[in-house]
N, C-alpha and C positions, 0 to 999 in steps of 0.2 A: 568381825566375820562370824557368820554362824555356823556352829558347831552341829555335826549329825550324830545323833546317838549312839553307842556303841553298837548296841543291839540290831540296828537300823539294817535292812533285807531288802534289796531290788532282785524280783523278779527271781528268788531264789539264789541272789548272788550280794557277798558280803564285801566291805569295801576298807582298805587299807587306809585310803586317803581319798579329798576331795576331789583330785585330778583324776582318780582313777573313776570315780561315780561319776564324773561328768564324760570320760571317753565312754563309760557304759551306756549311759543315757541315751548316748547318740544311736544307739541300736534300737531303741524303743520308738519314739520323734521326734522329730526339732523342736514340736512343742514342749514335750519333757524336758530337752536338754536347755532348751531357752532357759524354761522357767526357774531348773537349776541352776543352771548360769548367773541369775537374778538376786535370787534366795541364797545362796552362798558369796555373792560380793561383797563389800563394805561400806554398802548403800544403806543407809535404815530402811529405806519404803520401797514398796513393789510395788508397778503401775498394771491395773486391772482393768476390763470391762466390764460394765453393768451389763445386764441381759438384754436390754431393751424390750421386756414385757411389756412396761406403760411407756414408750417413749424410742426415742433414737438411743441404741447403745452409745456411752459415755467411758470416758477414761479417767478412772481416779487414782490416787496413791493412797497404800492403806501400809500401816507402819508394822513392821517386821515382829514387833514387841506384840505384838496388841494381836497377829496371827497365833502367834505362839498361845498366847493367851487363850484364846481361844480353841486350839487343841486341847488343853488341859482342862480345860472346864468339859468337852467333851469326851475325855475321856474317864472325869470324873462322873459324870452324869450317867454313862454306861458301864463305868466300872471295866475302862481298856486301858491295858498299861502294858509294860514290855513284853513281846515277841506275839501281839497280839498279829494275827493272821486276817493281814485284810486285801478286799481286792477293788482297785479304783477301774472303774468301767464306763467312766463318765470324760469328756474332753479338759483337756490340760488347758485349753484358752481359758476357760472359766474360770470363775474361782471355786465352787465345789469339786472338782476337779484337784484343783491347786491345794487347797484344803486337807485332800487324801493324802498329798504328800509332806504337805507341812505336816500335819497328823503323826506319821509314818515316821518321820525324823527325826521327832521334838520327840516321841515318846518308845520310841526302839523298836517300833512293828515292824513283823515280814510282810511287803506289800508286792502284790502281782499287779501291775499295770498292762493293762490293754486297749485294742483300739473297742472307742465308744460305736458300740451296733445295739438295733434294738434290740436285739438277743445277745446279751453278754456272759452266758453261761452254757452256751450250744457246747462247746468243744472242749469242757470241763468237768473232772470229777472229783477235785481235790473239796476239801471242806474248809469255808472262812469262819473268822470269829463276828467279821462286820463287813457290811458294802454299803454303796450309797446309789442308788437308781431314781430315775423318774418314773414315773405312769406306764411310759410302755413299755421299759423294761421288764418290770414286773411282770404286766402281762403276759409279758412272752416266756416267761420264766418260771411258770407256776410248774412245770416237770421237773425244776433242778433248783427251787429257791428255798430247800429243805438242806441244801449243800451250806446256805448263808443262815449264821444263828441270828444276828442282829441287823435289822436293816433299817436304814434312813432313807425315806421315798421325799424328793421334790423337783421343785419343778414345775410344778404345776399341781391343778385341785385333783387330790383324789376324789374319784366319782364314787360316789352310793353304792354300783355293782361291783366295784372295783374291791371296795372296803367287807363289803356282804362274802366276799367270792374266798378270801385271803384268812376268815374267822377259822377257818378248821387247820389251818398250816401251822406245824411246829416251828418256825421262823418268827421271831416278834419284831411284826413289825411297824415302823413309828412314820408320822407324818413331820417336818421339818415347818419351821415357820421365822422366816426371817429375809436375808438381801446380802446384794453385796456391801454396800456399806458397814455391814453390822459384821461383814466377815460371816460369812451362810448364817446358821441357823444362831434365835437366841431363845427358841421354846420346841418344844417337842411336845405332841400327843399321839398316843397309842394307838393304834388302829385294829388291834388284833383282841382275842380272849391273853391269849399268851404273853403280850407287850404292857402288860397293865403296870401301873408307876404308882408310887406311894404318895399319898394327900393328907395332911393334918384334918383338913377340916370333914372329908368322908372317907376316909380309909384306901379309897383306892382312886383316880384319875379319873373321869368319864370318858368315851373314845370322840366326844366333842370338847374335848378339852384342851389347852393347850398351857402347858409348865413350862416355867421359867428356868434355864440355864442358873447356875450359881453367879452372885454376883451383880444381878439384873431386877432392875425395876421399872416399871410399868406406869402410867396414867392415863388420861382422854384429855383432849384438847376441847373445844367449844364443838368439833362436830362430829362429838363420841370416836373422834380417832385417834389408836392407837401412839402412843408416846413412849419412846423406848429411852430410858436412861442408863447405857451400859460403858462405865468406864474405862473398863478393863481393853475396850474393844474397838471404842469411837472416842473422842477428844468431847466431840458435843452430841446432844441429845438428837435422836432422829426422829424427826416427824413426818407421822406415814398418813397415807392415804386409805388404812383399812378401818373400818369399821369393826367395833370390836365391844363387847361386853366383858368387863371384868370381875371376875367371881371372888379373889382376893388379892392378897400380895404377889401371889407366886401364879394363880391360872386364871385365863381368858377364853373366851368363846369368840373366833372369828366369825364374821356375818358378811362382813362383803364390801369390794372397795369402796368408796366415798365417788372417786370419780364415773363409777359405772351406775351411780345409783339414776333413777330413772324419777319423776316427778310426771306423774300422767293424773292429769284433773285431779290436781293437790296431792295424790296420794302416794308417797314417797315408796318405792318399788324396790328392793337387793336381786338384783337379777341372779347374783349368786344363789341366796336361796329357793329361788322359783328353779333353776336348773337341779338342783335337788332332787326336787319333785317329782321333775318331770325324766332325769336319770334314769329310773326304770323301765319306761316305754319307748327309749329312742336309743337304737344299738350305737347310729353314726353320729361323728364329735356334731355337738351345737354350742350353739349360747344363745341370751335372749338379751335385747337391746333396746332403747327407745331412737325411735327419731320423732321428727317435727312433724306436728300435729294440730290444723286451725283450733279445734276446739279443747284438744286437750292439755295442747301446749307440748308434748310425747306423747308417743303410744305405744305400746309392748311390742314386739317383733321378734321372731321365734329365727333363728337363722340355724339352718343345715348345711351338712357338708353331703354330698351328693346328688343325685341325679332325682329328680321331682318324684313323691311316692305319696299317692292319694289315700295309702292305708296308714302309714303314719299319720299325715296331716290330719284326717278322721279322727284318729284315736287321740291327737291332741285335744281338738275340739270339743270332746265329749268327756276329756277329763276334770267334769266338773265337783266329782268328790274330793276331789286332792287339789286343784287349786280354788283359791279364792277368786271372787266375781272378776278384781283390776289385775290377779295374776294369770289370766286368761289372755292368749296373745293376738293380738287384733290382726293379725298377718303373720303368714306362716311363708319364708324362701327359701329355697335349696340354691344353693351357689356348688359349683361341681370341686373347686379346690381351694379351702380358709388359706388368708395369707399369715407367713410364720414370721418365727425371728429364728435368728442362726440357730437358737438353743430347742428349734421344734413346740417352742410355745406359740398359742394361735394371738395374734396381733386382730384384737377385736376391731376397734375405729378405724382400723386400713383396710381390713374385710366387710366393716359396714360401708364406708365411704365409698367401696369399691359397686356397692348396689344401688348408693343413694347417686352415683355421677352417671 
């Protein structure tokens, strides 16, 4: 059975015994109390979903040993340990989510659970030591994200404005890089002046960079992707589908999935980094994609979220200093609403699919 830390704080309330966290729970949600319910049996593994970012969400079991583990290493890597003050704002289905509370348990934090909104700091003014948000939380949180000293953004690509916008905030805060398989994250990069991480080989982290978790090593496979060797966390090696440049033992440069890469008249495209680019001229969410093309075998395809806007499209077209000749997008469509996944990540090939039928 697992044991809760002595130190261990729901929601401002301390807990005598197991029985009593789990009647508490039930005031919070069924998801919470579920997943308590899980996490404290005498089962070793606990069954999760995948996100379904690249694919149909999936159900896996990841072993109770190997969560723990992975609290520990992040709490070593941020340097959080008992009665640290933190707040989970993210859903319990998840396993980031899940994570906050393995976290919370294993290492004796006071943790305030609430429900996931994209403003998860509107009706708050206490001060945390750590949270964990996506993209839009933040967003919507730049009035009250000076309340959180340390944050873990994922979820999804922080954009370019995103990253620009967040340099001047006394918050340090880091980009997450990992799955559920690996049990969230297994590298961290900084995204802030204030979040900056120590490096042997330059002194200090780049904020393109990405460090490795204690414990973890890294290779490329035949098509430069990413190979995660983390024992502590998974049984076998995980081989991903990111694209990735490795700088040494411990940091890597992400570039962009493998499966999104684009081949338009030979010339192999990362849509990821062309979005980049183009980041600071387009306010509404996009991406840029290939489809089938007689002569070029793919062709670039710029897709928007909104209602058709001819000064946008314009000002793509003419941004010929900043992209390159093949990263120029041979068609430009506004689709009025991208299709999601539960977790509010945009599900690319179901929203292109949904222009190409």
């Amino acid at each position: 059975m697992n044991s809760v830390h002595k130190d261990f704080q729901l929601n401002g309330n301390s807990f005598s015994s197991q029985e009593e966290l789990l009647v508490f729970s039930k005031t919070i949600s069924k998801e919470t109390f579920s997943f308590l319910a899980d996490w404290l049996s005498n089962e070793n593994n606990i069954q999760v979903k995948t996100s379904g970012s690249t694919g149909t969400p999936k159900d896996i079991f990841l072993k109770k040993e190997y969560m723990k583990n992975s609290a520990l290493a992040t709490a070593d890597f941020f340097e959080l340990y008992g009665k640290t003050k933190a707040l989970c704002c993210l859903p319990i289905d998840f396993i980031a989510g899940k994570m906050m509370l393995v976290r919370a348990m294993t290492l004796g934090w006071h943790m305030d659970v609430i429900e996931a909104s994209s403003n998860p700091l509107e009706d708050t003014e206490k001060k945390y030591d750590f949270s964990a948000m996506v993209p839009l939380q933040l967003i919507n949180s730049f009035d009250k994200i000076h309340l959180v000293d340390k944050l873990i953004v994922g979820g999804g690509v922080v954009s370019p404005q995103l990253e620009n916008s967040i340099q001047g905030l006394p918050t340090k805060v880091y980009a997450t890089y990992g799955m559920t398989e690996t049990i969230t994250h297994i590298a961290i990069k900084p995204l802030n002046v204030t979040s900056s991480l120590p490096s042997r080989q330059t002194g200090g982290v780049e904020r393109s960079h990405y460090k490795l978790l204690p414990s973890i090593s890294i290779s490329i496979d035949d098509r430069s992707c990413l190979v995660i060797n983390a024992p502590k966390v998974s049984d076998e090696k995980v081989i991903t589908n990111d694209v990735v440049e490795i700088l040494s033992e411990t940091e890597f440069i992400w570039k962009g999935r493998y499966d999104n890469v684009i081949n338009s008249g030979g010339v192999k495209l990362h849509p990821e980094e062309i979005e980049r680019k183009l980041s600071p001229y387009i306010n509404s969410r996009f991406f840029v994609a290939g489809i089938p093309d007689e002569k070029l075998g793919e062709k670039l395809v710029l897709l928007i979220e909104g209602e058709e806007n001819s000064v946008i499209s314009n000002k793509v077209r003419n941004l010929k200093n900043i992209l390159a000749k093949f990263e120029t997008p041979k068609e430009i469509c506004f689709i009025t609403e991208f299709i999601e996944t539960s977790t509010k990540k945009i599900q690319r090939q179901k929203t292109l699919d949904s222009i190409l039928s």
